[in-house]
C-alpha positions as CSV (number, residue, x, y, z in Angstrom):
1,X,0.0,0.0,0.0
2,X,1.6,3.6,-0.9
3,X,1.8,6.2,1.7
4,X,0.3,9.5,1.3
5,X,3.2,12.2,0.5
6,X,4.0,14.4,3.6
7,X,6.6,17.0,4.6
8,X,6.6,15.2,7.8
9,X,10.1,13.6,7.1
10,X,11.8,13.4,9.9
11,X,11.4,11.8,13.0
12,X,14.1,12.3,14.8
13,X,17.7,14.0,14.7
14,X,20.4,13.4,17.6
15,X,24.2,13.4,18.4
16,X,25.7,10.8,20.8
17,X,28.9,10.6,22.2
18,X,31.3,7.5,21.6
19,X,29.9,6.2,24.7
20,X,26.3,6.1,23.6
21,X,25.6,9.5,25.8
22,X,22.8,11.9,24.3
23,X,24.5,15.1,23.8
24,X,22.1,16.5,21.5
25,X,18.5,15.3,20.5
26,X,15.2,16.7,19.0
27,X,12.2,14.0,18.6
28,X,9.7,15.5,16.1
29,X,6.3,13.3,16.6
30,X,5.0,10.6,18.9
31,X,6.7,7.6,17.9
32,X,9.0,8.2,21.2
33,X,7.2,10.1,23.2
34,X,8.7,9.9,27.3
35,X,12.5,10.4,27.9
36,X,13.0,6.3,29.0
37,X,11.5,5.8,25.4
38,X,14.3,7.7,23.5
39,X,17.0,6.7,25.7
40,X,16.5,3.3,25.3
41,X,15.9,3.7,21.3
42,X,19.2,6.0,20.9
43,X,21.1,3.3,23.2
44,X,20.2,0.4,21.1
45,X,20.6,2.7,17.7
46,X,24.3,3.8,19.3
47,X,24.6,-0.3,19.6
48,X,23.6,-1.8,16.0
49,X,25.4,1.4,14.5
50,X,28.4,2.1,16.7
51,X,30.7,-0.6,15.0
52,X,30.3,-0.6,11.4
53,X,31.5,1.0,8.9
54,X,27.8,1.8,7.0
55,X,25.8,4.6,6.7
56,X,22.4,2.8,7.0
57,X,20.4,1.2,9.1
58,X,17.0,0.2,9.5
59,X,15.7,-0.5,12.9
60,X,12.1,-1.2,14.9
61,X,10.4,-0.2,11.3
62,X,12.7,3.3,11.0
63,X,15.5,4.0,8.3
64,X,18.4,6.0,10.4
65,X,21.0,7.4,8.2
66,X,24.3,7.9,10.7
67,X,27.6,9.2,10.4
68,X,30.7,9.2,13.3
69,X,33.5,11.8,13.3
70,X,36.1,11.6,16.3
71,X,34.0,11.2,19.0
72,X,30.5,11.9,18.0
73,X,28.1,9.7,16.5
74,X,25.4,11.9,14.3
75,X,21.6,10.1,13.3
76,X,18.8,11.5,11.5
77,X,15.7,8.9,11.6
78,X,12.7,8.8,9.4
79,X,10.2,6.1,8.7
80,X,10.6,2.9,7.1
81,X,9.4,4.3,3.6
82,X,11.6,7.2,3.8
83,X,13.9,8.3,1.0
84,X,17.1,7.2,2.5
85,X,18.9,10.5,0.4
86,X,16.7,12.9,1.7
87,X,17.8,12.2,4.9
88,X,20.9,11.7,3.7
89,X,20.9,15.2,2.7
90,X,20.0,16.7,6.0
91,X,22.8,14.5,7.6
92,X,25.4,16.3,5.5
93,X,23.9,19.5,6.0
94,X,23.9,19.2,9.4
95,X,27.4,17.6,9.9
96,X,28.9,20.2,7.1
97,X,26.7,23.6,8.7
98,X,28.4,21.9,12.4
99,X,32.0,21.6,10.9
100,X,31.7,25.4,10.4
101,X,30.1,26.6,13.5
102,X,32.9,24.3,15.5
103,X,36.0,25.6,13.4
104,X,36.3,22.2,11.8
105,X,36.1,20.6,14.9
106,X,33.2,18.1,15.2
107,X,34.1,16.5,18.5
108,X,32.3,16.5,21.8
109,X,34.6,19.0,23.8
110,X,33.6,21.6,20.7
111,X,30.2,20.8,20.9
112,X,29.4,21.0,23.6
113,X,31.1,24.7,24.2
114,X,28.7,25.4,21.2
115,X,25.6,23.9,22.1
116,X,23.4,26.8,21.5
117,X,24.9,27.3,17.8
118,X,24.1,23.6,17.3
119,X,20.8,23.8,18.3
120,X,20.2,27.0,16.0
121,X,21.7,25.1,13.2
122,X,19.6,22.2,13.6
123,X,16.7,24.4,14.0
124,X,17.0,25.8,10.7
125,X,17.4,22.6,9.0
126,X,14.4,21.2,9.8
127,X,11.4,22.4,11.8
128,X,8.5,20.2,13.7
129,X,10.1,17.1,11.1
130,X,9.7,18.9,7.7
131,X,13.2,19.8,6.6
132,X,13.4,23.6,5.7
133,X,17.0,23.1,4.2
134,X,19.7,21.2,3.1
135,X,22.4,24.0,1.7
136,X,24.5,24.2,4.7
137,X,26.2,27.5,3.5
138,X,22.7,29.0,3.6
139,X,22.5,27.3,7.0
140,X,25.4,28.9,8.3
141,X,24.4,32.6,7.1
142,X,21.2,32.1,8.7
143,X,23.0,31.3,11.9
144,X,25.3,34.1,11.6
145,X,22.4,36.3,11.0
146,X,20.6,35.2,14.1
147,X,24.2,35.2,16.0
148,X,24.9,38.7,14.7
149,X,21.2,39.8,16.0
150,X,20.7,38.5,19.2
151,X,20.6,40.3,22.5
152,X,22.4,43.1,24.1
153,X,26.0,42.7,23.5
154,X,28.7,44.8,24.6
155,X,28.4,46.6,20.6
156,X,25.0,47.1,21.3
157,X,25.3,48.9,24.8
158,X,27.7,51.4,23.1
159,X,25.2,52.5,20.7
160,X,22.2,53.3,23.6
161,X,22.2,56.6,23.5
162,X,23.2,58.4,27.3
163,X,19.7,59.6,28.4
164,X,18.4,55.7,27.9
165,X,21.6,54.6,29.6
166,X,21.5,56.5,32.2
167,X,17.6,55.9,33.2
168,X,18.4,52.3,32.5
169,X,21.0,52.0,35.6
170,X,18.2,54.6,37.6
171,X,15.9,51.7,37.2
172,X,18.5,49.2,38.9
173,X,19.1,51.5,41.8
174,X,18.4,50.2,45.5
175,X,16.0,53.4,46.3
176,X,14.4,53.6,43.0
């Protein structure tokens, strides 16, 4: 029986470390839906996948593209009738957009001293299971963009004008 078309491709996307340790993880529907569940999913994944030399697998009726660099151990799962190069695609994207974010250095210590900036790249590559992109270098500008625009940094607090400084630290003033 054919499966209706959906944009609903992903189910899953998370980063393990050569122990089998969740560093990373975003579940995208039901199929998993308490904490024990995933756990005990990603540590049998990290255990049919963590010694071959594949990029495949196909596990509990879900195709799981996976890839390993130093220490880290990267997955992106989808459903049995998946197109295996689609999620293929947001694998690369994913390991290629985190290669530049970490300075070439997709290992655990790196990631996790960038945790936020992998969470905003995986964000951008796919959303609630429907993949958004797969170009990491539009990935990464998108990243940079948010980067560049968040918060008050220490540029941004030299271009408050005075009066708006000053009633700013009024306003944090014991008596005020």
């Amino acid at each position: 029986m054919l499966q209706e078309p959906s944009l609903y491709t992903i189910k899953a996307v998370f980063i393990l470390d050569n122990d089998g340790h969740r560093l990373l993880a975003k579940y995208y529907d039901d199929t998993f839906p308490s904490m024990k569940e995933q756990r005990a999913f990603e540590k049998n994944v990290f255990n049919k996948t963590s010694r071959t030399d594949s990029e495949i697998a196909f596990f509990g009726g879900m195709t799981i593209v996976y890839k390993s660099s130093i220490d880290l151990f990267l997955y992106v799962v989808g459903s049995s009738h998946e197109n295996e190069l689609m999620l293929m695609s947001v694998l690369t994207c994913l390991f290629e957009s985190l290669n530049h974010i970490l300075r070439k250095n997709v290992e655990k210590r790196w990631l996790l001293e960038n945790m936020d900036g992998a969470f905003l790249v995986l964000d951008e590559i796919v959303d609630g299971g429907v993949i958004l992109e797969s170009d990491p270098q539009q990935v990464i500008q998108k990243v940079n963009f948010r980067a560049d625009d968040s918060g008050l940094t220490e540029q941004s607090v030299a271009q408050v004008s005075l009066p708006r400084l000053i009633l700013l630290l009024w306003s944090f003033l014991p008596w005020h």
